[in-house]
N, C-alpha and C positions, 0 to 999 in steps of 0.2 A: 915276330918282334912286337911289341909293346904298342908301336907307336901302329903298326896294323890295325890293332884292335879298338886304334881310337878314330871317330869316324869326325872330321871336321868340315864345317859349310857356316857361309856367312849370312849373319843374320840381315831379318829386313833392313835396308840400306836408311836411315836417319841422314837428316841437313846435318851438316857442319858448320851452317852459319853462322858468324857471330861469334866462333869460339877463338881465345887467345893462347898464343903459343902458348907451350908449357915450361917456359923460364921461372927461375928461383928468382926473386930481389936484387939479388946481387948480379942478373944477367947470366948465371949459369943455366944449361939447359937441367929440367928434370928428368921426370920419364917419357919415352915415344909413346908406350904401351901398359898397362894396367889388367892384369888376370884377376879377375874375381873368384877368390876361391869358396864361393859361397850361392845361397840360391836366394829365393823368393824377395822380401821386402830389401833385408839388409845387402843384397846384391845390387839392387835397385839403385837404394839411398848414395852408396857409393858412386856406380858409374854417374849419377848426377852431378856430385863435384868433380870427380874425372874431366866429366863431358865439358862442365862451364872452366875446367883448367886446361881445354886443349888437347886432353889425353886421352887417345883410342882406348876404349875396352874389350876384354876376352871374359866370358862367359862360360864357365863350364856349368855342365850339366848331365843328369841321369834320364835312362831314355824314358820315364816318367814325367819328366821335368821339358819333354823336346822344345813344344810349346808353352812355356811359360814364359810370365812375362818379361825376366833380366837377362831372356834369350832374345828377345824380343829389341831388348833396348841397347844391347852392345852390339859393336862393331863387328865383331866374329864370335862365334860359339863354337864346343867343341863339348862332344857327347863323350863322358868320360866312364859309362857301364850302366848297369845295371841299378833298378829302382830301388833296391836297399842301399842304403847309407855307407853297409860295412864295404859295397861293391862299388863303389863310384865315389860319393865327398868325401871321404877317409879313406881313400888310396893313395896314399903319397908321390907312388912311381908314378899312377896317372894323371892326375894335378900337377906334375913336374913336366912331365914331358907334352901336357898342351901347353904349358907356358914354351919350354923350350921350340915347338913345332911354329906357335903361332909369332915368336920371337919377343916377348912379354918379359920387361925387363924391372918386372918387379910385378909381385904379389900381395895382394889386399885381401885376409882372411875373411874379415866380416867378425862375424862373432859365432860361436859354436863349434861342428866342428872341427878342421884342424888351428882353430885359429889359438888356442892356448898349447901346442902340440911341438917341444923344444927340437924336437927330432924334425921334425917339418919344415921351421927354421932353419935351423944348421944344413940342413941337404941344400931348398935354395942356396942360402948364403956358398956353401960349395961348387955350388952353380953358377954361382956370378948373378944370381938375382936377389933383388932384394926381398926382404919380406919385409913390411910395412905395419911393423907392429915394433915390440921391444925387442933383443938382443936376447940370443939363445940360454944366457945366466941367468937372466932377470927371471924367464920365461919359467926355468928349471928351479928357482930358488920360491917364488912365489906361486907358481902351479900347483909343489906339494905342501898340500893345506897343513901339515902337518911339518914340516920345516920353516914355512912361511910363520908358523905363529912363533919359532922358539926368534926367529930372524924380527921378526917385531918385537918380541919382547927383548932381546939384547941394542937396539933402536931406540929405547926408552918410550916405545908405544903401549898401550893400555892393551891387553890380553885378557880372553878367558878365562877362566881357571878349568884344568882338564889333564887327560892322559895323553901326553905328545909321543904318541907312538903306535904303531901297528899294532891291530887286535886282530886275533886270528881265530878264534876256535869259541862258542857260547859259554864254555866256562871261566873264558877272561873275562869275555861280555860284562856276564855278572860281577864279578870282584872286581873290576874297575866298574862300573856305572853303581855299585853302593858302594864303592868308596867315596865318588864324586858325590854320592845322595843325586834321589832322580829330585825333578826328571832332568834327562841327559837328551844331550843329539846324538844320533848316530849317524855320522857323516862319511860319505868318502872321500879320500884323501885326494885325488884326482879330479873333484865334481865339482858344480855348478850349475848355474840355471834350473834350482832344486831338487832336481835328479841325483839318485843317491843319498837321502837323506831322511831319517825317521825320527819322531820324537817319543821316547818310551816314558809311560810315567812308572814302570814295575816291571820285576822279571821277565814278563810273560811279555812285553809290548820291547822289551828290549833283546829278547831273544827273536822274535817273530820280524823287530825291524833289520837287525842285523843280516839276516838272512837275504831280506827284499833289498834293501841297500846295494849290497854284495851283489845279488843279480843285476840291479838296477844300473849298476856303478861297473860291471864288468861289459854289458851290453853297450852303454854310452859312450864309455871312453876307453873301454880294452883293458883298466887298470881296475879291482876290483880291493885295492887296501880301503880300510875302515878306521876310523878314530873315534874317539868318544870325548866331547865333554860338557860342558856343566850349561844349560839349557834357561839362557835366561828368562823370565816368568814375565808378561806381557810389555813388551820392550819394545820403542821404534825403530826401524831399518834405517839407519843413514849413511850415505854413502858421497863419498867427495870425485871430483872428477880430478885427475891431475895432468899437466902437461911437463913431460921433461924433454930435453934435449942432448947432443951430444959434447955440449960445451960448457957442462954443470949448472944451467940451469933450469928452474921448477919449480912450478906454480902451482896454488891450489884453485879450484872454479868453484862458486857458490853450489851450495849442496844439497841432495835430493832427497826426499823424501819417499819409502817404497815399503811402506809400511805393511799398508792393504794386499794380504798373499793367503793362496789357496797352497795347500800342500810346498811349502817354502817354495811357491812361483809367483813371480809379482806381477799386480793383475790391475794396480792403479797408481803413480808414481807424480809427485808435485815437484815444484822448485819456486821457490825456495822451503823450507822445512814451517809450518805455522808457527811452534815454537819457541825456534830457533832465537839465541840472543847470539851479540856481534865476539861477546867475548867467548863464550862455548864454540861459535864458528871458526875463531882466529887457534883457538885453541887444537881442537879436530883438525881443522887445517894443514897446520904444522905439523900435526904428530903426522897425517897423511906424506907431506912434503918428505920428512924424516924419513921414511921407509921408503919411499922412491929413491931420494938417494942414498940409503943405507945397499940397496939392490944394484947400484950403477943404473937407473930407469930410463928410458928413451922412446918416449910415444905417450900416448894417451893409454893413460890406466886409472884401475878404481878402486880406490880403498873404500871399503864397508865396513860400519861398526854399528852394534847397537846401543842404545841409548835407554835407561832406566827413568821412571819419572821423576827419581830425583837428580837428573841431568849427567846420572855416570855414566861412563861411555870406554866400549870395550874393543877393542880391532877384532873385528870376523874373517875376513876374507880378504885376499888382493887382486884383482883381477883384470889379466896383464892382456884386455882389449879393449874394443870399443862395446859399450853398453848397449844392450836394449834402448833402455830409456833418455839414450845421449841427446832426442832432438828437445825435451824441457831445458835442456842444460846452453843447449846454441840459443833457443828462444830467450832464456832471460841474460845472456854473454855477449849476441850477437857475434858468437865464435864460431865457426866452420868449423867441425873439430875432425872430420874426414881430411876436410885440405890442410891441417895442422899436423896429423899424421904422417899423410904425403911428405910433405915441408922438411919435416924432423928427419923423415928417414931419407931424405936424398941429404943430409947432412948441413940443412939450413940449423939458425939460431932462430928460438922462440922470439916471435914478434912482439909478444906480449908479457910485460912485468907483472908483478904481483899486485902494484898501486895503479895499472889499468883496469883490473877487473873489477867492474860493479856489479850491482844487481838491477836488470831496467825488466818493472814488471813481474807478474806470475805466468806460470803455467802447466798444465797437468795432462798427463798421458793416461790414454786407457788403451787396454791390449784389448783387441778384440780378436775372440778365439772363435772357431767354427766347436763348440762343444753347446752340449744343453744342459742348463743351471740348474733345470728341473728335473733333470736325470741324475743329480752328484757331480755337473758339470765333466758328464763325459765325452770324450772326442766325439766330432762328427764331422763326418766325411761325404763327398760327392759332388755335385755341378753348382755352380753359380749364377741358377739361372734370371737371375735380377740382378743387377748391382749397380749401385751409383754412389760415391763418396759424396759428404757433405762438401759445400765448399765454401770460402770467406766472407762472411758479411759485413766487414771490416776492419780496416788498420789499426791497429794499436803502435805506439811507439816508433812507428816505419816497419812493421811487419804484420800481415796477415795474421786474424785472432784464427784462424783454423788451420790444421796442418794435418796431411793424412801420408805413413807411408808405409809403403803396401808394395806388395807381390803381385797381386791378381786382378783379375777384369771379368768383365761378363761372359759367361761361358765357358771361362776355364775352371781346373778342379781344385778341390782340397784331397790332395792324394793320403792314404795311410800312412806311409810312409815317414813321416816330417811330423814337425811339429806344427799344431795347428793353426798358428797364427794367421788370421785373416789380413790385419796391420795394426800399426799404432798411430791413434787416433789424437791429436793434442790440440788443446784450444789453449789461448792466451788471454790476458785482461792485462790491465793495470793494477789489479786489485784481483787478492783470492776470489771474491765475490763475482767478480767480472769473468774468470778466468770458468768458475764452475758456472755461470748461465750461460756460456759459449758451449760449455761441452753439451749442456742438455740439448741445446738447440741443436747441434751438430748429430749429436745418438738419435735424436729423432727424425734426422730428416736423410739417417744412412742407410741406403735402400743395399737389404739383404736378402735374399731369398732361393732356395734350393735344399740348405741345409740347416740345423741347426746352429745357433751363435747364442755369445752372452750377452748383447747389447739390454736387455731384459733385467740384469742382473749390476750391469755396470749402470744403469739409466736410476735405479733402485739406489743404489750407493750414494750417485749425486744428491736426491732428497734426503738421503738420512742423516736426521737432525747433527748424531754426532761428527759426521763428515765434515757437515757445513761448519760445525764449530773447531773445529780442527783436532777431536779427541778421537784419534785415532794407537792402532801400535798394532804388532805382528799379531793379537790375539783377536782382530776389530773382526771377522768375518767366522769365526767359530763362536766369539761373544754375542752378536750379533742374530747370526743364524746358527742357532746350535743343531736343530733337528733338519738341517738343508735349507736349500732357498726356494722356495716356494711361488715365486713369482711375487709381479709388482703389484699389489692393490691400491687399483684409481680409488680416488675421493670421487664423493658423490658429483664434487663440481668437477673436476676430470673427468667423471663419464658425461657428463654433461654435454661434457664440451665436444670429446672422440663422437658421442651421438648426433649433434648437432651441427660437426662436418661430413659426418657420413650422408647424415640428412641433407644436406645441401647440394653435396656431390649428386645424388642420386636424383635430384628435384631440378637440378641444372641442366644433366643428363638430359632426364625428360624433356624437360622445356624446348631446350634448342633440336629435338628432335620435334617437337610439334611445331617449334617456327618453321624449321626448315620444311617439312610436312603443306604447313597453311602456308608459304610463300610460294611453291612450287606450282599449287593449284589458287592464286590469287590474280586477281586481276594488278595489273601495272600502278596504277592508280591507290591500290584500296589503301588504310594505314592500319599499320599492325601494331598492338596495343601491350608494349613491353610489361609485362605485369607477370608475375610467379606465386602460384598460389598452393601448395601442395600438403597434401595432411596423410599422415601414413601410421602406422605400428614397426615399432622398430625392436626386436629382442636381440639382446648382447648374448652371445654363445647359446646357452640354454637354459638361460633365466629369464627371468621377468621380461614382458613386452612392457614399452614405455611409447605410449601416446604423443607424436610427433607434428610437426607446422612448422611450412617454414614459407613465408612472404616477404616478395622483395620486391619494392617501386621503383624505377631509375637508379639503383645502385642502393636504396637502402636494405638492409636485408635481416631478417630478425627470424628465429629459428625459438619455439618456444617446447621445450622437450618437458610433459608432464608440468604442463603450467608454468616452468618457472625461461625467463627469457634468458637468449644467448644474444646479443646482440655483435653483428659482424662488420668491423669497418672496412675491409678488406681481404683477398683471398688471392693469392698467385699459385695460381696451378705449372708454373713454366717447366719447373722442374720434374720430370718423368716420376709419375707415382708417389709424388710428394705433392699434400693439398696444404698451403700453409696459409692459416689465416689471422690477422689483426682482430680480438676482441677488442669494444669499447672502452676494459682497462686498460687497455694497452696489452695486454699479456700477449705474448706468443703461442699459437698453435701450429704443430705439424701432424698432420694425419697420413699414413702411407696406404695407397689403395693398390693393394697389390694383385687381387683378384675378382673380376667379378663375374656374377652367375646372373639368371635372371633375376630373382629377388632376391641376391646375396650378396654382399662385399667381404671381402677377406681385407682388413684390414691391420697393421697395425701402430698402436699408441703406447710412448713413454716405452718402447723397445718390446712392448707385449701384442701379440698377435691376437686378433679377436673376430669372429665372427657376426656379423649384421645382418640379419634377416627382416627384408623391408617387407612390410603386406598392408594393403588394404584393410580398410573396415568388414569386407565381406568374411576375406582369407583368413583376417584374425579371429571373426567370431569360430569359422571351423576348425582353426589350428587347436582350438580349446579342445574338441574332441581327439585330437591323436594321442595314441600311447607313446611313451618314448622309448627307443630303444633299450633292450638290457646291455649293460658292460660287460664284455668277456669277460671270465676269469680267468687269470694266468698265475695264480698261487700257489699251483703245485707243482710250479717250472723255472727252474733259473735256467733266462734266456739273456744270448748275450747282448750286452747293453752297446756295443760297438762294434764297428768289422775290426778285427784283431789276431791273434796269435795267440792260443790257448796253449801257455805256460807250463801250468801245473793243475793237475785234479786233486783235490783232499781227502776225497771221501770214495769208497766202493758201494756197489748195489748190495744193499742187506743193511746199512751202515743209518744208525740215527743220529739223526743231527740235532740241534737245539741252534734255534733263534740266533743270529749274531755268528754263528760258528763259520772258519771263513770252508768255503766249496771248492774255488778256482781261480786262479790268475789268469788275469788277460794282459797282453801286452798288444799297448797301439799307443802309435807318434811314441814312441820312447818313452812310456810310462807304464809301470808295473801297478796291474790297477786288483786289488782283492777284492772277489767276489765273495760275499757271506749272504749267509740265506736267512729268510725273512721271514719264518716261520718254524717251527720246530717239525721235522716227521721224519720219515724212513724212505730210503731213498730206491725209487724203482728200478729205473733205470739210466746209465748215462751213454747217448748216442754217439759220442766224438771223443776223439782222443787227444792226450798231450801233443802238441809239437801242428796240431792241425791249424787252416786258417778260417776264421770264424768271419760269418756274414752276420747282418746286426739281426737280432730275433732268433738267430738261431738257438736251438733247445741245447743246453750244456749237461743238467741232470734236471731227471723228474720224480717227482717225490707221490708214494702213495696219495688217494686222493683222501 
């Protein structure tokens, strides 16, 4: 039987202190019990209002997943299979019956996947549990992206222009996407969270998307339909949050901004919109309100539109859960939109009118992914072997300007499996301005280490000029970086500055090893003469050495790197691997010292990881004499760039290629990722076959030398 195969034990025991029943307003009781049908961050975020509303949570999990952390944090867990996705979070029979085993009388998807899944719905609901989202119509009417747009546009909401219907075969492809004239999306009808979706500007990028899509879109969600339409040309993502209930009413929430997207996945997300006027909000609004209730809606959902720069604006997508990006939208509402959820679906009335909801304040989300920006921002995977979240440096409004939330901890893993999401990262202000020097501070002083991340890349965005000026739109990171991202380039006073706490770390070090040193062999009596005097050669990676000093009397302390002064009014080392210090303008610095050798710190600054090699006057005149290593070559080798799931091969041994031409598909965390080769030549040999699992480096094809 079923319920055999599932292996249940209750997790580490947590206080219940403090917590208040789980009564509705009106004094009815709500739930005992709460199943998280979901894992890592957004399993997390949930049991929190759970836990502060009184109500036990169940946890399920794959046996990947045993130790992770929202196994960690509920009441009971129950291991529901195996490390893929299609074996464990998307079993329905098994997610049903730990609910039923554990006695969990209502279901909290999360977001992903079963949680837009109308068949998923309908089973609880015949179960006598709830699911804690919309109503099994709503779920089925707005899921298919492709009904959901004719059902807006009969709504009097703003649509597309497109083919609202199933494409099946590449010579529809073509004769629908020129009829629409490119460029076109090719989207699946089932999909979300950018999965499944390609943007073709010509035959050739519309046949080749169509196909990835289809796979894309048949792995993700088991539904594998395709639509096509008309591909708006550098447009912002705005999307509203809506709350309905089951007593006709429904409200709109100030709206986000999710502009900033790699491969249609959003990677940086504000609230409220910089743009945005009151009347294009009331406007959006309404249409949003409109199509919630044109659906019968009941919960927290999202309408999406994009917006043109001359302020037109088109309905995208409906999306019948809770958001990613939903904690900017509690930050500037002061709404709980988890325990709104709850509320709606145990059959309460929305607390809140439409003439309650203000705007108090900004605030801006960055997804921090375990991938590398410098690789084409591909997955990466493995231990965590450092970590420490930023944490509040203070109140804004009645709430903490930082917010971190997150799946994981020190020493647990980023599996394959899943998506990569390490958490979402959100700082606050009163002001944009306030809102983006909270995040900088925050990306710098977030201790990451084992794997590769983007913080590198998101830390990069906060400075760019047009960030800060609020000119952004879905084209901002292709326009921006067209030949990839490259990393952050410090200004000369940034390096300055990374050198002149490297320098001080290293000179501190010293020091209180020689006091403690001369106190040990001093007489009782002597006095020792607090003074720090240290001069050194400092080279960043493998450039330039820069001439170093750094003197400090009774707490003043002045670090002069290549003649020009750093002056330090302060330095709190409290935070593990985090050195942050007060310059004389005031500015903030955080420096991460995450490693060190004997004359080396592995350091890093503004999300960039950097090497210090500290030496002497001696050391440095000899380092002048060494050769420097030569760079491997690896040019005659597509190797893989991630552990993954090798797809598809394109080419045979004999077979030439040319530059750009694609070689192989990899598939890791749910993304169908094309490999093309980076030179043109003739291919020798290819070691490993379709359907195999790829370790990162591994050789895929190798090409004559």
């Amino acid at each position: 039987m079923l319920s055999h195969a599932l292996r249940r034990y209750y997790a580490t025991p947590r206080s219940l202190h403090g917590l208040r029943c789980a009564h509705s307003d009106g004094g009815h009781k709500l739930f005992d019990k709460i199943l998280v049908a979901n894992r890592g961050e957004i399993a997390c975020r949930v049991m929190r209002t759970a836990e502060r509303m009184g109500i036990r949570t169940v946890a399920v999990h794959s046996e990947a997943d045993r130790d992770a952390l929202h196994v960690r944090n509920a009441n009971e867990a129950v291991c529901i299979g195996p490390a893929a996705s299609a074996q464990s979070y998307l079993v329905m029979d098994r997610v049903i019956e730990a609910a039923k085993m554990t006695g969990a009388n209502a279901v909290h998807p999360g977001y992903g996947f079963l949680s837009e899944n109308a068949l998923f719905a309908k089973r609880l609901e015949d179960e006598g549990i709830t699911f804690i989202g919309p109503k099994t119509f709503a779920i089925e009417a707005m899921g298919d992206k492709i009904h959901s747009k004719k059902l807006a546009r009969e709504a009097g909401v703003n649509t597309i222009p497109g083919f609202l219907g199933e494409v099946h075969d590449n010579e529809e492809v073509l004769k629908i996407a020129n009829e629409i004239g490119y460029p076109v999306m090719i989207k699946a009808s089932a999909g979300g969270g950018g999965k499944g979706m390609r943007i073709a500007f010509n035959d050739k990028e519309a046949i080749e998307g169509f196909r990835l899509s289809k796979e894309e879109a048949k792995a993700s969600f088991g539904d594998d339909r395709i639509f096509i339409e008309k591909y708006f040309q550098d447009p912002r993502h705005i999307e509203f949050q809506v709350l309905a209930d089951a007593h006709g009413n429904a409200v709109y929430l100030p709206e986000r901004e999710c502009s900033i997207q790699r491969r249609n996945q959003k990677v940086i997300e504000e609230a409220p919109c910089a743009v945005m006027t009151p009347e294009l909000r009331q406007r959006m609004g309404e249409q949003a309100v409109a199509l919630a209730k044109a659906v019968g809606y009941q919960s927290a959902g999202t309408v999406e539109f994009l917006v043109d720069p001359q302020q037109n604006f088109a309905f995208l997508e409906m999306n019948t859960r809770l958001q990613v990006e939903h904690p900017i939208t509690e930050y500037i509402t002061k709404l709980d939109l988890v325990e709104h959820m709850i509320r709606i679906a145990a059959g309460e009335k929305l607390s809140v009118t439409q003439s309650d909801i203000g705007i108090h304040g900004w605030a801006i989300e960055s997804r921090v992914y375990a991938e590398d920006p410098l690789r084409g921002f591909l997955p990466s995977v493995g231990r965590l072997t450092k970590y420490r979240e930023p944490q509040p440096t203070s109140e804004v409004l009645g709430q903490p300007n930082v917010r971190v939330d997150s799946g994981v901890y020190e020493g647990g893993e980023i599996p394959i499996y899943y998506d990569p999401m390490i958490s979402k990262l959100c700082s606050y202000g009163e002001t944009r301005d306030e809102a983006i020097a909270s995040m900088r501070d925050a990306l710098d002083s977030y201790v990451i280490d084992g794997l590769r991340h983007n913080i590198t890349f998101l830390r990069a965005v906060m400075d760019h000029e047009d960030f800060i000026a609020g000119n952004t739109s879905t084209k901002f990171i292709e326009k921006e970086y067209p030949d990839g991202f490259h990393g952050y380039p410090l200004s000369d006073q940034q390096k300055r500055n990374m050198i002149a706490i490297g320098a001080l770390a290293y000179a501190e070090e010293k020091f209180n090893g020689r006091m403690i040193s001369d106190r040990l062999g001093a007489d009782a009596n002597d006095e020792q003469e607090e003074f720090l005097n240290e001069s050194m050669f400092i080279r960043v990676n493998d450039g330039e050495y820069h001439n170093v000093n750094v003197s400090a009397d009774f707490g003043e302390v002045v670090v002069s790197v290549d003649g020009e002064r750093v002056n330090v009014q302060s330095v709190d080392n409290s935070v593990p691997h985090v050195h942050s210090a007060v310059l004389d303008n005031d500015e903030h610095v955080a420096v991460q010292l995450l490693a060190r050798k004997p004359v080396e710190y592995d350091v890093v600054y503004c999300g960039t990881r950097f090497a210090l090699r500290i030496l002497n006057e001696r050391e440095h005149t000899l380092a002048s004499y060494m050769k420097p290593k030569p760079k491997p070559d690896f040019s005659s080798l597509l190797v893989a760039p991630m552990p993954g799931k090798l797809v598809s091969v394109a080419v045979a041994v004999g077979d030439e290629v040319v530059e750009g031409q694609e070689l192989a598909v990899v598939e890791a965390m749910k993304m169908q990722n094309v490999l093309r080769a980076g030179r043109s030549g003739k291919v020798k040999a290819i070691p490993v076959n379709a359907g195999e699992n790829l370790s990162l480096d591994d050789v895929i094809v190798e090409f004559d030398s």
